[in-house]
N, C-alpha and C positions, 0 to 999 in steps of 0.2 A: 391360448393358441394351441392347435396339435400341434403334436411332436409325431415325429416318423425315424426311423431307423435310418441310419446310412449306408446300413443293406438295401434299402428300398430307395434310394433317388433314381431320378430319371428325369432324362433329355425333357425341361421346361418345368421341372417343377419350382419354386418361388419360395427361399428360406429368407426368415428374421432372423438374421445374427447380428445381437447387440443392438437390436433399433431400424437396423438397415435391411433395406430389400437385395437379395441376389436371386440370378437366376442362375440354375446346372445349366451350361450349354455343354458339358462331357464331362466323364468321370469316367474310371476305372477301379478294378477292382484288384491289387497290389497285395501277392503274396511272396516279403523277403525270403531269405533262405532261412534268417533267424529272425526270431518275434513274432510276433501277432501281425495280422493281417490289416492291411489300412485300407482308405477309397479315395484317391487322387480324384481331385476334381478341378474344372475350370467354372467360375463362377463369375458372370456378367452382373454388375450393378445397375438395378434397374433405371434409375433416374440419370446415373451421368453415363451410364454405359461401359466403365473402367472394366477391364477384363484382370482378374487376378488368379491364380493356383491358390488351392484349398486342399490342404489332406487332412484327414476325419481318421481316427481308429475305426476301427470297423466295429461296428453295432453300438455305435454311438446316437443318443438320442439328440435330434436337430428341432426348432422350432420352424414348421412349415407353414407358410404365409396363406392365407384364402386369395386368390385373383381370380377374380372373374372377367373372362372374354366374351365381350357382347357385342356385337354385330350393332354397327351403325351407320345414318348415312350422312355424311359430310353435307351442310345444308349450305351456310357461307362463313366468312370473315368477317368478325366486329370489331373492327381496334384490332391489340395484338391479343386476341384470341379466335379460336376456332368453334365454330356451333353445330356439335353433333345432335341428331335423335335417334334414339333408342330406336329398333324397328319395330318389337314388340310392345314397351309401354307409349312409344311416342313423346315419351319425354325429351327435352332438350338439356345440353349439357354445354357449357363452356370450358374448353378446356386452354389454357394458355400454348401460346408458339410454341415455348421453351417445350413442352410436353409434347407437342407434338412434332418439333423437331425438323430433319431431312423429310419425312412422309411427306410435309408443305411441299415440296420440291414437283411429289406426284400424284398429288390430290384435286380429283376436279368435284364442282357442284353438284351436288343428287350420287357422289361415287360410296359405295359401301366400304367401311375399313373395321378391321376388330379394337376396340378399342379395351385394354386391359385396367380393371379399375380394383382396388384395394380398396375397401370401408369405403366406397363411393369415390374415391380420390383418381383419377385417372391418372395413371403412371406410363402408359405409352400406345403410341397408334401402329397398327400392325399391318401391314399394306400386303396384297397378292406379291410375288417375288417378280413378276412383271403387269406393267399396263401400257393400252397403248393411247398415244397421243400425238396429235396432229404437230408439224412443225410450221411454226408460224414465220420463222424467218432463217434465212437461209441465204448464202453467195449462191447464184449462179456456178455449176458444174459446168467444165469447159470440154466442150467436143472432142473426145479421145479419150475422156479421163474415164469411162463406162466399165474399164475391168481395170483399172489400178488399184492397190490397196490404197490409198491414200486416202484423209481425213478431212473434215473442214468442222468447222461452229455450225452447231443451226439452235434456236431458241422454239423451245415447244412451248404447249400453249398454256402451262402454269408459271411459264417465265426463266424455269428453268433452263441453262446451258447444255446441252451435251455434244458429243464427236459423234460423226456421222459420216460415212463413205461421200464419195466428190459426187457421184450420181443422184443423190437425196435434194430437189425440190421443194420450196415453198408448198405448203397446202396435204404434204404425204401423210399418210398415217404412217406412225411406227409403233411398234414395243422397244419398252426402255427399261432394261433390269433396276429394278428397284430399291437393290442393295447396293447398288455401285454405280450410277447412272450410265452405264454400259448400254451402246445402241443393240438390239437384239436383233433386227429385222423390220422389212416392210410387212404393212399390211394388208391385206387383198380386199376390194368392196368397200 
């Protein structure tokens, strides 16, 4: 495996410690008034997602993981797994739910997503931070309610639940943040 400095991390890079995969999602670079200089970091585990603090001396050698992010397009659902192809070899790929997680939440047929894989292993599906999708069910919005803040259920069309302004209609397009299924807006056309 490389090793890299922990002078040199940065935002996404993917260390082996001990067997396990983490990702940097921050770090700092921490000089006390006394001792040596350390690099404060938060590190995301890639498979369950546990977030933990990490501090490094500084210029400590780390073993740093090979991921490769490949652009793929979500084809369908087999059972409880997912059937991605590669867009450049075309190959196909199963990847189980569990690996791909929340993303199921906003994944439609023929949709492109990166998919990040280790020694061939896919470790997790990396979605736009919004997409948009139609809402397939919905209460009726009652006459008046057109500039209230208020909220209702609507079910888009991966099955998904999200919160949606009283105004929001059967049939609409919306964007829906994809880190927190946050309603983002209508769609236009």
């Amino acid at each position: 495996m490389p090793t890299i400095s922990t002078n040199d991390l940065k935002n996404g890079t993917v260390l082996d410690l001990d067997g396990q995969l983490w990702q940097v999602i921050w770090f700092q670079h921490h000089k006390p008034g006394k001792g040596n200089t350390v690099v404060r970091s938060k590190l995301k585990h890639v498979l369950s997602g546990k977030v933990v603090d990490k501090t490094f001396n500084s210029d400590t050698k780390v073993e740093s993981a090979n991921v490769d992010r490949r652009e793929m397009q979500y084809l369908y659902q087999d059972g409880d797994a997912y059937v991605f192809m590669d867009t450049t070899s075309y190959d196909q790929v199963h990847i189980p739910a569990a690996t791909v997680g929340d993303a199921a939440d906003y994944m439609l047929e023929n949709q492109n997503a990166l998919v990040a894989l280790h020694e061939e292993n896919p470790l997790y599906i990396e979605l736009p931070a919004s997409v948009e999708l139609v809402i397939t069910y919905t209460e009726p919005g009652l006459q008046g309610d057109r500039s209230s803040a208020g909220t209702k259920p609507a079910t888009l069309e991966t099955g998904k639940q999200i919160q949606v302004p009283l105004f929001i209609d059967e049939g609409t397009k919306v964007k829906v943040d994809t880190r927190d299924g946050s309603y983002l807006g209508r769609v236009n056309g």
